[in-house]
N, C-alpha and C positions, 0 to 999 in steps of 0.2 A: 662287575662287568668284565668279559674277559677282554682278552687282548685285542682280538680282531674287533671284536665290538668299540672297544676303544681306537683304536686305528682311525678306524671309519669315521666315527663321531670326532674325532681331532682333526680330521681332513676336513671334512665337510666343514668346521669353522673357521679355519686357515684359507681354505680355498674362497669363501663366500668372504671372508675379510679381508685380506690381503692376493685375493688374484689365484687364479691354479697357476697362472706364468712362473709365479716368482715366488712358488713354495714348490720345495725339491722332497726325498722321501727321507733327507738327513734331516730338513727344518721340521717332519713331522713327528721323526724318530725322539729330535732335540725335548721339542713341545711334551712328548709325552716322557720322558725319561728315562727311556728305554736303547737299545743298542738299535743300530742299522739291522745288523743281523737280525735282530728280533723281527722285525720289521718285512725282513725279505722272507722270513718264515712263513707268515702269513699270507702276503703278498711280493708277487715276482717283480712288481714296478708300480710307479704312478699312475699308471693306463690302469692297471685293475687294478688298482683303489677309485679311479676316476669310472671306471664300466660298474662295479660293483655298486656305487652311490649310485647312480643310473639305474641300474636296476629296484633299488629299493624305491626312489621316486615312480619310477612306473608302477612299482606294488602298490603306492600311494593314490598316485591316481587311480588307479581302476577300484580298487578300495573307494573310491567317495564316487566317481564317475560310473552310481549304477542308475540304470532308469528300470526303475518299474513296469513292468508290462503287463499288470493287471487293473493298473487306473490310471486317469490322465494324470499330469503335472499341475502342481499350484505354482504361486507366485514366488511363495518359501520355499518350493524345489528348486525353481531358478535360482534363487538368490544365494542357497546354499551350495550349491552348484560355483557359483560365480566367485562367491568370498574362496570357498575350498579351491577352486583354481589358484587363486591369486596368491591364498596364504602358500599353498604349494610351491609356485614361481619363487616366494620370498628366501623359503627356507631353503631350496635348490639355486638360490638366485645365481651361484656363478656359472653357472649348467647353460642357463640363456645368455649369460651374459659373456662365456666365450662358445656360443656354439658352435658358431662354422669352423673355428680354428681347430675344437674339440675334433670333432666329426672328420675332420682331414688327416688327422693322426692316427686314429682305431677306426679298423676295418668294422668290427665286431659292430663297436656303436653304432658309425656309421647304418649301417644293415641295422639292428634293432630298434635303431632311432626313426627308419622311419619306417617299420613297421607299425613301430609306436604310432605315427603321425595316422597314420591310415585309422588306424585303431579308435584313437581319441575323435577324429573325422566324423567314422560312423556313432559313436557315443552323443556326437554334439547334434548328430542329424537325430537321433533317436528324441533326446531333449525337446528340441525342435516338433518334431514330432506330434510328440506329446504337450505341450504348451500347445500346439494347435486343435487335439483333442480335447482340451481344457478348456477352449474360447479364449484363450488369452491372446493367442496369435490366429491371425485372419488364414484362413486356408491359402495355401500357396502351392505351385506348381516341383513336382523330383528338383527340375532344374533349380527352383529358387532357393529350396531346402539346402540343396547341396555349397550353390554360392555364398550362403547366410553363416553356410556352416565353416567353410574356408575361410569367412571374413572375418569371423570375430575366432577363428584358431589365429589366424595370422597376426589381429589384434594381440593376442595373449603373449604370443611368443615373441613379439618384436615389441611390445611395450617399454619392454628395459632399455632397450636401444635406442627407441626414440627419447626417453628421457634424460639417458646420459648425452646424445646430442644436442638436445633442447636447454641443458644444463651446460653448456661445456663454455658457455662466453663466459660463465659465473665464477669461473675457474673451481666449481665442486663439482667432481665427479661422484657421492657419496648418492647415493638413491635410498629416502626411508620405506620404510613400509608403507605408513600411508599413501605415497605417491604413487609405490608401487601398484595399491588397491583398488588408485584412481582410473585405473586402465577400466575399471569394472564400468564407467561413465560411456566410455566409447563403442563398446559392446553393447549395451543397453540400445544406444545410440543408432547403432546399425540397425536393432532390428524393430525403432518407435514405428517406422513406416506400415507395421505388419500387426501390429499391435490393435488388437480390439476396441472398437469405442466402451465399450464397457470399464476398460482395464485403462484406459489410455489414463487418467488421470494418477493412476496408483501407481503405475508403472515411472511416468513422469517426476513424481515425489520422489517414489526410492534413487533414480539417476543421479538426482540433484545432490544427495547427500555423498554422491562420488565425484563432484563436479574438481575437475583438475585445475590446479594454481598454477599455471605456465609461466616463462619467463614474459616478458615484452616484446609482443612480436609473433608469438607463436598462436598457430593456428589451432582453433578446437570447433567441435563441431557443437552446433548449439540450435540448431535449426528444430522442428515441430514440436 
């Protein structure tokens, strides 16, 4: 593997374990064995190490976030659609889980991040879309398309956040994957309303099996 390829990949595990706060580009340099110098060879600073990983997740997502345009969607499009968001989230997990602080420091991201957002928007409307072409999802109005589709982006992106709050009396800040996965329940959730009588019952199964373990106290939505 070369250098820069190693770089990356040691960032991105330092970062997702220990925080982007509180790994510098000497703890990265340390980890892999290599000099500073070597290091600033490849990379000018932590920002591009940090925009770089960014970018490869975005290659990621558009990579799995294609919708078909010559047939509707099944139930396995969703669902594969849904895991691949999540596992995504997981693997980028420090990305959401320092975003805004991210995003206030590069311009660059900043600006390409929310291209991205726009980008992923129209993907999740297409989805949408298509599930409604499919009979899974009830015919619904641009407008509702578009809310359904804001709701369960904002679902994705802030799911880490609620779980580290939701966790924080427990004094574990540590978020598994599975937990992380569970988000996939509230998105389901969002959109039982729209859901076909036909489908309603399958749809209802698959949810269940992402049904989230909260502390005591904490709200989840469990309604139809």
């Amino acid at each position: 593997m070369k250098t820069r390829d190693r770089i990356l990949q040691a960032s991105l595990a330092l970062f997702n374990e220990e925080g982007e706060r509180n790994v510098t580009t000497n703890h990265i340099a340390a980890h892999l064995g290599i000099s500073p110098g070597n290091l600033y060879y490849h990379f000018r600073n932590k920002a591009d190490i940090i925009y770089t990983i960014f970018l490869q997740y975005r290659a990621l997502v558009n990579q799995y976030l294609v919708v078909p345009r010559d047939r509707p969607l099944t139930i396995k499009d969703k669902m594969f659609y849904l895991e691949s968001v999540f596992d995504g989230l997981w693997h980028y997990r420090f990305f959401h889980r320092d975003l805004e602080y991210l995003l206030t420091t590069d311009e660059r991201l900043r600006r390409d991040y929310r291209d991205f957002t726009f980008q992923c928007l129209a993907e999740i409307r297409a989805v949408l879309q298509g599930l409604q072409e499919g009979g899974i999802l009830r015919s619904h109005s641009d407008g509702e398309q578009e809310a359904m589709a804001l709701n369960a982006w904002l679902v994705v992106t802030n799911w880490m956040a609620f779980l580290k709050t939701a966790h924080a009396a427990e004094g574990d800040g540590d978020i598994s994957r599975e937990q992380l996965r569970q988000g996939i329940y509230q998105v389901l959730t969002l959109e039982m309303p729209y859901v076909t009588e036909r489908y309603h019952d399958e749809v209802m199964d698959l949810r269940e099996r992402y049904r989230p373990e909260l502390p005591e106290g904490a709200v989840m939505a469990t309604a139809f």
